[in-house]
TIRO-2110 file (N, C-alpha, C; in Angstrom, 1 decimal):
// TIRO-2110
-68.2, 52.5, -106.5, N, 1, A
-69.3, 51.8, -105.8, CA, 1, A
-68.8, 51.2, -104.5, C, 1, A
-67.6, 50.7, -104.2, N, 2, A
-66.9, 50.2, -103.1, CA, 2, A
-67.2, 50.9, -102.0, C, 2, A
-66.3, 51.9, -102.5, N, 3, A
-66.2, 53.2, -101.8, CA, 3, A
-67.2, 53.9, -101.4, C, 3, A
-68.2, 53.8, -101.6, N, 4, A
-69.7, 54.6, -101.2, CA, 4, A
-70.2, 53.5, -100.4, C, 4, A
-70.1, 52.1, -100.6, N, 5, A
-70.7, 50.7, -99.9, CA, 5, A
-70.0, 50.8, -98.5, C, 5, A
-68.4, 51.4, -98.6, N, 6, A
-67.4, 50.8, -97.1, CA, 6, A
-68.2, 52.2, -96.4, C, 6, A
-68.4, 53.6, -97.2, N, 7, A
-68.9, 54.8, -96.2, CA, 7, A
-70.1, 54.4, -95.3, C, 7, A
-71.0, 54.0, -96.2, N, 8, A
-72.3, 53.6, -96.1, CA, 8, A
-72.3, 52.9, -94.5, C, 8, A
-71.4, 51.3, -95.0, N, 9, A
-70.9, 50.6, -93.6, CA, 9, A
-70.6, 51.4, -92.0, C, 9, A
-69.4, 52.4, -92.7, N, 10, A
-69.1, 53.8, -91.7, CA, 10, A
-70.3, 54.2, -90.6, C, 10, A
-71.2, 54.6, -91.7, N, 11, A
-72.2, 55.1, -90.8, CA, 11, A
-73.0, 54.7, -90.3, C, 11, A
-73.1, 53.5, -90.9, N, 12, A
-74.2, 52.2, -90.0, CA, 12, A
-73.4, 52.3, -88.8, C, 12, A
-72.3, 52.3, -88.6, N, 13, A
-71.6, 51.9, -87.1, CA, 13, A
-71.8, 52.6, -86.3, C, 13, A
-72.2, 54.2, -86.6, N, 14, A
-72.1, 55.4, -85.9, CA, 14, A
-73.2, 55.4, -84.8, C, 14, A
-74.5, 54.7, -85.6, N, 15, A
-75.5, 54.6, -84.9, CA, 15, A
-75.3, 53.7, -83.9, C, 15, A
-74.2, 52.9, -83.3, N, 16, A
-74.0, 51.8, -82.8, CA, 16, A
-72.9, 52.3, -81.6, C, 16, A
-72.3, 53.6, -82.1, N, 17, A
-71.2, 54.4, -81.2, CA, 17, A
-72.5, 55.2, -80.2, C, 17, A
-73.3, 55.8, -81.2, N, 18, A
-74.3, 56.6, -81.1, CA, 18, A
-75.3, 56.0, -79.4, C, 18, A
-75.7, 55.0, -79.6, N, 19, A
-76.2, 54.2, -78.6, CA, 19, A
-75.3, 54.0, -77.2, C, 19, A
-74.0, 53.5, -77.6, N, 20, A
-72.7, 53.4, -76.3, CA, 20, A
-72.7, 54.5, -75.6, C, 20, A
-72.6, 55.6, -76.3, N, 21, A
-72.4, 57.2, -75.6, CA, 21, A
-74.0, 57.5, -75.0, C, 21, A
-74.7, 57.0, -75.5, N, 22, A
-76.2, 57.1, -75.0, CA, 22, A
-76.2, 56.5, -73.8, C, 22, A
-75.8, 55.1, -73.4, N, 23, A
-75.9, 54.3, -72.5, CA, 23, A
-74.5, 55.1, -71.6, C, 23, A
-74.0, 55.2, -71.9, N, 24, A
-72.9, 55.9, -70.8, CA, 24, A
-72.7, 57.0, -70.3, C, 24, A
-73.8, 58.2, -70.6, N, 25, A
-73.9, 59.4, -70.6, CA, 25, A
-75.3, 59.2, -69.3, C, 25, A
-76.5, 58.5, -70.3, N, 26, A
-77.6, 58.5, -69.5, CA, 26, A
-77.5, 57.8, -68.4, C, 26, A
-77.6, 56.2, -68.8, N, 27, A
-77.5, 55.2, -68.1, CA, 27, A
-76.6, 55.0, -67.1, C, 27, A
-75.6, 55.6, -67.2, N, 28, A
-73.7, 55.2, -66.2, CA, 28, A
-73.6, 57.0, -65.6, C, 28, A
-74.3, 58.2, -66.3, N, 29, A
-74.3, 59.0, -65.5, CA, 29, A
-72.4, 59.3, -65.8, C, 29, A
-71.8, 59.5, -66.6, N, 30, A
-70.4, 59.7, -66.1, CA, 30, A
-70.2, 61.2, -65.9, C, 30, A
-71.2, 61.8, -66.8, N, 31, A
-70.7, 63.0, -66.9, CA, 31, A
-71.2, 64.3, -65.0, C, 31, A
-71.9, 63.1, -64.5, N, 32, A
-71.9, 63.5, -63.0, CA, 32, A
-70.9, 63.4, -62.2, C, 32, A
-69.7, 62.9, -62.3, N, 33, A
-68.5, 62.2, -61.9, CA, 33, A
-68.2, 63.4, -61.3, C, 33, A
-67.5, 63.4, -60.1, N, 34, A
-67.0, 64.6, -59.1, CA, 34, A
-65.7, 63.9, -59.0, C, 34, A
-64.8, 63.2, -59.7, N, 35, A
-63.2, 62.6, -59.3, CA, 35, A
-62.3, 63.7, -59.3, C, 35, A
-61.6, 63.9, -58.5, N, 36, A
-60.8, 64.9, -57.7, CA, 36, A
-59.2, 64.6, -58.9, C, 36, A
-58.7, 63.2, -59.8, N, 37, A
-57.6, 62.6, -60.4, CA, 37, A
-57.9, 62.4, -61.4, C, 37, A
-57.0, 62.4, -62.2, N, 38, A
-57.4, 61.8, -63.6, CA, 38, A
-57.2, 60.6, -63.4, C, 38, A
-56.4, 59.9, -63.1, N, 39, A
-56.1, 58.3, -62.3, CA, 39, A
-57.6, 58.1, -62.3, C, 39, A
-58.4, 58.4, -61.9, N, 40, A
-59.3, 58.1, -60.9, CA, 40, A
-60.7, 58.0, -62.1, C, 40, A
-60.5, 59.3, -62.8, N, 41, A
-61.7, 59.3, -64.0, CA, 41, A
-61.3, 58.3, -65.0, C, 41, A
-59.9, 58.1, -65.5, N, 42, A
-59.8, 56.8, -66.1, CA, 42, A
-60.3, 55.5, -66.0, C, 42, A
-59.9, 55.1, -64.5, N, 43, A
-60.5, 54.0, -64.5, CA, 43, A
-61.7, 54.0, -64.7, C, 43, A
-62.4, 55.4, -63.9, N, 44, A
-64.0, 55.2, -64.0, CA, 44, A
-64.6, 54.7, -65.2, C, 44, A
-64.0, 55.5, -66.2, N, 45, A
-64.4, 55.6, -67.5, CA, 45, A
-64.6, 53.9, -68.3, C, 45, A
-63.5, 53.5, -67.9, N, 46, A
-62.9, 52.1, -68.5, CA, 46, A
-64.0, 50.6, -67.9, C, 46, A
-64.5, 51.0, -66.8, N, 47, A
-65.5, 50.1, -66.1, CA, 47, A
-66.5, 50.6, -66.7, C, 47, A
-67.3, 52.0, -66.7, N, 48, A
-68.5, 52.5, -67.0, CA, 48, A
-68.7, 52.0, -68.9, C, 48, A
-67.0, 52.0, -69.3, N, 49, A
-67.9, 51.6, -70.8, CA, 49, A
-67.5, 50.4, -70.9, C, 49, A
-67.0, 49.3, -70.1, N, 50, A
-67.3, 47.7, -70.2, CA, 50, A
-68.8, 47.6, -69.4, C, 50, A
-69.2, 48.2, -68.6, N, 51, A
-71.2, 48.4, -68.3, CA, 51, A
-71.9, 48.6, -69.4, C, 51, A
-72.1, 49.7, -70.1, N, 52, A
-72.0, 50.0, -71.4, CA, 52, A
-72.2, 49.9, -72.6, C, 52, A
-71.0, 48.7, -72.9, N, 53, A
-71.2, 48.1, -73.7, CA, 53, A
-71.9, 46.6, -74.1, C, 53, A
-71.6, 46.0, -72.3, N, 54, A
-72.5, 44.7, -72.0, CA, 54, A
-74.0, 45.4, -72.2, C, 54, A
-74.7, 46.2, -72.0, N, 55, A
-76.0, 46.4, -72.2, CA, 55, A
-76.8, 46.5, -73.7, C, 55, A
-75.5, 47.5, -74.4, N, 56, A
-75.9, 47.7, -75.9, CA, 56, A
-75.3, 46.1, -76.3, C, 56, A
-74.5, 45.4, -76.2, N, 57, A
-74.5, 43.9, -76.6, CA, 57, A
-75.8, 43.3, -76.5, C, 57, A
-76.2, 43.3, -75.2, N, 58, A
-77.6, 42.7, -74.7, CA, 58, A
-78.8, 43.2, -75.5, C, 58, A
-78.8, 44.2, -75.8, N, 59, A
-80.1, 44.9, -76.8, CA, 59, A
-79.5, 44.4, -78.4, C, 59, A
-78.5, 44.2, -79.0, N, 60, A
-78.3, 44.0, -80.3, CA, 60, A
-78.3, 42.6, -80.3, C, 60, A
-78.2, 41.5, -79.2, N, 61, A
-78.2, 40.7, -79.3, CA, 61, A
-79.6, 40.1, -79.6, C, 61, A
-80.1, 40.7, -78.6, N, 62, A
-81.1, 39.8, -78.1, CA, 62, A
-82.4, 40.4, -79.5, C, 62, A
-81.8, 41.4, -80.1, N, 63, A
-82.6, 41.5, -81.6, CA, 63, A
-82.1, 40.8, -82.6, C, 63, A
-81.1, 40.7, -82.8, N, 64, A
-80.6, 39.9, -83.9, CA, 64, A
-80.3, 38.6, -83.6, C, 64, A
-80.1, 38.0, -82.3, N, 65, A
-79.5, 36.2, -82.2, CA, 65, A
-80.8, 35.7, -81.1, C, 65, A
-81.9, 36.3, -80.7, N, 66, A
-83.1, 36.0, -79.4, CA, 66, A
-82.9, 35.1, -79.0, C, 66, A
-82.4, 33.8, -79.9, N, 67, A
-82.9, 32.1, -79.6, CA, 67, A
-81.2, 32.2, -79.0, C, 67, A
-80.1, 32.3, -78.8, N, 68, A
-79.1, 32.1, -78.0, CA, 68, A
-79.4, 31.9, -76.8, C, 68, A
-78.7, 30.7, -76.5, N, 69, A
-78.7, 30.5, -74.6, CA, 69, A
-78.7, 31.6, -74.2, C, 69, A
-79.3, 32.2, -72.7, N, 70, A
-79.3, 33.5, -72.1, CA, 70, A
-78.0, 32.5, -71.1, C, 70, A
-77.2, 31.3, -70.9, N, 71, A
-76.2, 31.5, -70.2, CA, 71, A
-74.9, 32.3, -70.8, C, 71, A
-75.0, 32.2, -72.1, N, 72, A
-74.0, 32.9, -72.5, CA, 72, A
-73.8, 34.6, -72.3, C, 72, A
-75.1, 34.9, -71.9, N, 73, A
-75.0, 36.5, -71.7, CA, 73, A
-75.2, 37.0, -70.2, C, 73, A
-75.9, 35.8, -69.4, N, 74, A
-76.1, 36.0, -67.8, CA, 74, A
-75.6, 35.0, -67.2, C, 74, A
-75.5, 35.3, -66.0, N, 75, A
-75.0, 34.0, -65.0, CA, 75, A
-76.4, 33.3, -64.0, C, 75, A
-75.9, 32.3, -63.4, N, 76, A
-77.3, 31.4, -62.8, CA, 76, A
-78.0, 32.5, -62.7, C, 76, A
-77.3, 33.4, -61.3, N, 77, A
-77.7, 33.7, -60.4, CA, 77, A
-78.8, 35.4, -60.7, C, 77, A
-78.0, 36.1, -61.9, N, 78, A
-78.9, 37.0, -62.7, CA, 78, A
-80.0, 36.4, -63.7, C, 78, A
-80.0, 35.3, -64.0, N, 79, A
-81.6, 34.4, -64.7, CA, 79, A
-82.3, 34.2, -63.5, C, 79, A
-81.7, 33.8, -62.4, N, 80, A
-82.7, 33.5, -61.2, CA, 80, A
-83.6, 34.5, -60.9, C, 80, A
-82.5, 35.7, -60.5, N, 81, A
-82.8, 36.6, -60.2, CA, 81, A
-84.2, 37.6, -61.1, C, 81, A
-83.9, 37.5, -62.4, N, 82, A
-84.5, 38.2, -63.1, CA, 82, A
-86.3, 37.4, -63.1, C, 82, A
-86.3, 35.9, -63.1, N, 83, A
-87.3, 35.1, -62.2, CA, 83, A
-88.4, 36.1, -61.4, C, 83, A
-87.5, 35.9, -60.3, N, 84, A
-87.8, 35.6, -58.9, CA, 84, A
-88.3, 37.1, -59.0, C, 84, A
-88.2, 38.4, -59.3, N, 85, A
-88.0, 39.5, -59.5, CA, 85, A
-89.4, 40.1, -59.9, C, 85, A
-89.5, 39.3, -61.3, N, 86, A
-90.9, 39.3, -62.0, CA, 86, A
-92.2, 38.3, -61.8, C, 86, A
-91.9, 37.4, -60.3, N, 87, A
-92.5, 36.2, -59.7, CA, 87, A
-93.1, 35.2, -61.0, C, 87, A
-92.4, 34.9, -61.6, N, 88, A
-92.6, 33.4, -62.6, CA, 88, A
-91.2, 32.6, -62.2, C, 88, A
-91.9, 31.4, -62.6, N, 89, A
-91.1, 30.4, -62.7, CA, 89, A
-90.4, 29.9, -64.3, C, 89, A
-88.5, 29.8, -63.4, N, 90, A
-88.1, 29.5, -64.3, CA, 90, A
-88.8, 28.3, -65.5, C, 90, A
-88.7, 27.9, -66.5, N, 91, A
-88.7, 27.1, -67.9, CA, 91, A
-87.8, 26.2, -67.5, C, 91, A
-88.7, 24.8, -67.9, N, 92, A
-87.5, 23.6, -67.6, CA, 92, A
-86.3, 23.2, -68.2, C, 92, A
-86.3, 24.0, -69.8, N, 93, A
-85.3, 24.0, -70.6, CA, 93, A
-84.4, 25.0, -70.5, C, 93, A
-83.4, 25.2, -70.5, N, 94, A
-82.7, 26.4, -70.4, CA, 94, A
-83.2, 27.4, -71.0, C, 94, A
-83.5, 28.4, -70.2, N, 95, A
-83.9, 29.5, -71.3, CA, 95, A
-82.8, 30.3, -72.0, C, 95, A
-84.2, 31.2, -73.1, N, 96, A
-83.3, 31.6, -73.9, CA, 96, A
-82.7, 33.0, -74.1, C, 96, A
-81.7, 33.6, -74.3, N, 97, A
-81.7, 35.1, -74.5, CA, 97, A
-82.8, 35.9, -74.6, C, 97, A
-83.8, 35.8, -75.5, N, 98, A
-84.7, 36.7, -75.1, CA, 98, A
-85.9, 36.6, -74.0, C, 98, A
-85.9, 35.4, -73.3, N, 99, A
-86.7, 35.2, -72.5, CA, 99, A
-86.4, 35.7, -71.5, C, 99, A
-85.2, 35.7, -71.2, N, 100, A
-84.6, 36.5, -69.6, CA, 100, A
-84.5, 38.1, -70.1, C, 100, A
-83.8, 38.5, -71.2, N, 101, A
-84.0, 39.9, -71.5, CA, 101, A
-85.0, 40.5, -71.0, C, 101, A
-86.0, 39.4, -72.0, N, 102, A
-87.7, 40.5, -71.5, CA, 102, A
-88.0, 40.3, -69.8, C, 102, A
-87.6, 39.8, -69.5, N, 103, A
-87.6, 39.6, -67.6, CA, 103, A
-86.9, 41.1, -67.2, C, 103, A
-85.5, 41.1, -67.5, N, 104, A
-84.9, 42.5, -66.9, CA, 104, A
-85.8, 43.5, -68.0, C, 104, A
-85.7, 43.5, -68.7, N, 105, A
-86.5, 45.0, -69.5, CA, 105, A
-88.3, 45.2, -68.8, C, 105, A
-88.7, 44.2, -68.8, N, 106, A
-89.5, 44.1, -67.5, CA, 106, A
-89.4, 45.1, -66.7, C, 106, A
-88.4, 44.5, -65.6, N, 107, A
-87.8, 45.4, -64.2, CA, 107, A
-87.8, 46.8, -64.3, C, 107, A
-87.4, 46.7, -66.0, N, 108, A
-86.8, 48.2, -66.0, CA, 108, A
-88.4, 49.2, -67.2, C, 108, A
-89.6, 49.1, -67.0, N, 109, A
-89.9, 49.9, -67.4, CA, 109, A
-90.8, 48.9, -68.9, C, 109, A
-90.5, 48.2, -69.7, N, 110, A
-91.0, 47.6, -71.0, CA, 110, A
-91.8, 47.0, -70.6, C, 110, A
-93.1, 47.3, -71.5, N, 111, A
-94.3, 46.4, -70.7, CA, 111, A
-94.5, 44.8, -72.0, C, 111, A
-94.0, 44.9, -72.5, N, 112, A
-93.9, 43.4, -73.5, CA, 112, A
-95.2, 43.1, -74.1, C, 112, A
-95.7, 44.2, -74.6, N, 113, A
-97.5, 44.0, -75.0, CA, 113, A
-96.7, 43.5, -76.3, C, 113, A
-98.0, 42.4, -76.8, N, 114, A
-97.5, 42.1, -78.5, CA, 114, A
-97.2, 43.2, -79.5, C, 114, A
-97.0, 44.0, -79.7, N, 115, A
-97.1, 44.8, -80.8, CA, 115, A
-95.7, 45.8, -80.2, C, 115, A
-95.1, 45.9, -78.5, N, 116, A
-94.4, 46.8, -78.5, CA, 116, A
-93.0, 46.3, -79.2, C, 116, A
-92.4, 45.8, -79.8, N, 117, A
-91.2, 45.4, -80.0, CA, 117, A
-90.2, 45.2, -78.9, C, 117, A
-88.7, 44.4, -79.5, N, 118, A
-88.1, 44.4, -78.8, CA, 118, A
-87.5, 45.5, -78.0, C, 118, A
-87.2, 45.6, -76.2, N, 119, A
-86.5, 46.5, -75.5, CA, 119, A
-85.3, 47.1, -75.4, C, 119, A
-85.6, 48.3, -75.6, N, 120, A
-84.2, 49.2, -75.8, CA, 120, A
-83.2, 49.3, -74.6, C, 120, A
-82.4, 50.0, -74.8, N, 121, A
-81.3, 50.0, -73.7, CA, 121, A
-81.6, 50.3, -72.3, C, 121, A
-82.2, 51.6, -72.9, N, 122, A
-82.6, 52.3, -71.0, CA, 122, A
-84.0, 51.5, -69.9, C, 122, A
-84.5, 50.4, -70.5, N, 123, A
-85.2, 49.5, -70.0, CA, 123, A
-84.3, 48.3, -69.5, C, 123, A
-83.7, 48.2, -70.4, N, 124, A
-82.3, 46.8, -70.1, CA, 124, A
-82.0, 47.6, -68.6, C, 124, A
-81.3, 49.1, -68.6, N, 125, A
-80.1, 49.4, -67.7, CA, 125, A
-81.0, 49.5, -66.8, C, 125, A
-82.2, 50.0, -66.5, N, 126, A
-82.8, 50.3, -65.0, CA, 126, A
-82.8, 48.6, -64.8, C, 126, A
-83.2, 47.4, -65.5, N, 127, A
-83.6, 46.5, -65.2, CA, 127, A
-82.4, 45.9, -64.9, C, 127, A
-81.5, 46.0, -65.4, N, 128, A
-79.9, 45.1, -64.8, CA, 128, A
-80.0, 45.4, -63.5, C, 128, A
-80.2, 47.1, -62.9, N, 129, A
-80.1, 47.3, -61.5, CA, 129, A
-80.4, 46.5, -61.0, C, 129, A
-81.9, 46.4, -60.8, N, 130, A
-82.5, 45.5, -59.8, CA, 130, A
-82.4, 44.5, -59.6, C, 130, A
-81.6, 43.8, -61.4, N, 131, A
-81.5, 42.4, -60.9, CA, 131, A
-80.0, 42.3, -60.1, C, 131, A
-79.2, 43.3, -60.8, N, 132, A
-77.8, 43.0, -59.6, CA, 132, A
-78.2, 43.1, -58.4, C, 132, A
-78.8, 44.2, -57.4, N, 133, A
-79.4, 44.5, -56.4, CA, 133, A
-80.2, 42.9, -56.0, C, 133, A
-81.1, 42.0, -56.1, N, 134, A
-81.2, 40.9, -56.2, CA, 134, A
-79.8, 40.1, -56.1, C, 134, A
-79.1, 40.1, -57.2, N, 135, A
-78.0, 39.1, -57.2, CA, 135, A
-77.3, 39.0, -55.8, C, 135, A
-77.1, 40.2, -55.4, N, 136, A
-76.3, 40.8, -54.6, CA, 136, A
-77.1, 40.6, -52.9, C, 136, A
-78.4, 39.9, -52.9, N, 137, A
-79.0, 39.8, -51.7, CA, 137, A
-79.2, 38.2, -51.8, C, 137, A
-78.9, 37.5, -53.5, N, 138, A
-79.0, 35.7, -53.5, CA, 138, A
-77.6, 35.3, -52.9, C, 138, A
-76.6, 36.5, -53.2, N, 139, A
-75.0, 35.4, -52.7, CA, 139, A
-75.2, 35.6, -51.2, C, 139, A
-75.4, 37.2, -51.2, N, 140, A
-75.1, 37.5, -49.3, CA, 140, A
-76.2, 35.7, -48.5, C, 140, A
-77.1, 35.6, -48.9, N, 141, A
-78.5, 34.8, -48.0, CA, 141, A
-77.6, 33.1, -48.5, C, 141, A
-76.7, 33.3, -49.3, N, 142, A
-76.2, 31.5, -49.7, CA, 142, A
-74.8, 31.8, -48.7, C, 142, A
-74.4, 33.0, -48.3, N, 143, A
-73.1, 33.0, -47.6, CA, 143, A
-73.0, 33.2, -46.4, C, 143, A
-74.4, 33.4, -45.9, N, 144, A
-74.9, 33.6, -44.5, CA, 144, A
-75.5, 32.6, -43.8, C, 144, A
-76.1, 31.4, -44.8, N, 145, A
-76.9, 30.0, -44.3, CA, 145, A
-76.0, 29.3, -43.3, C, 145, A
-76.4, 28.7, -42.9, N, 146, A
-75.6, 28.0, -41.8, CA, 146, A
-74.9, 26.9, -43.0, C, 146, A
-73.7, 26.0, -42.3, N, 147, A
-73.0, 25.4, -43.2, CA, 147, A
-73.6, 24.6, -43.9, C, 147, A
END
């Protein structure tokens, strides 16, 4: 009975490998890679699946732990972003993991009607875009202000 329990375990994980290669194939695009080095496809590889796997974290999290601080999973300036993005205002309390989630899955396609459930990966990944793209236009406009 162990031994059928630890397989069992086995394959629950598969679905969880199953998802990474989903997010890194679709989402990260690797298998479009034109790298001339293997130097070169290595690293790609090693960045594309720490992207990757921050996303599928972000979807298992935010199903199984919702109420966790979203600073432990984003930084200011990607909660801001994710805001400012979907034109609402931040919540006076820190918000939470799922509140900012559903902001980027938002960006990316999930329409958050009561009945649709929590947002899958390829909503997270289009929606991280836009909020990096954002992130990336709140530092340039704070490094450009006069002093």
């Amino acid at each position: 009975l162990a031994e059928v329990a630890e397989l069992i375990d086995w394959y629950r994980a598969r679905w969880e490998i199953e998802i990474l290669f989903h997010i890194l194939k679709n989402g990260c695009r690797i298998e479009s890679l034109q790298l001339q080095t293997i130097d070169g496809l290595q690293r790609a590889i090693a960045l594309y699946l720490i992207v990757s796997w921050r996303i599928a974290l972000l979807m298992r999290f935010g199903r199984t732990c919702p109420d966790l601080p979203a600073e432990l999973f984003f930084d200011q300036d990607e909660c801001h972003a994710a805001y400012l993005l979907n034109k609402k205002k931040p919540p006076a309390d820190p918000p939470t993991l799922n509140q900012v989630l559903r902001l980027v899955a938002m960006l990316g396609g999930f329409l958050a009607r009561k009945g649709d459930g929590e947002p899958g990966v390829k909503t997270i990944w289009i929606g991280l875009q836009r909020v990096m793209d954002c992130v990336i236009g709140l530092q340039f406009m704070r490094e450009a202000a006069p002093g």
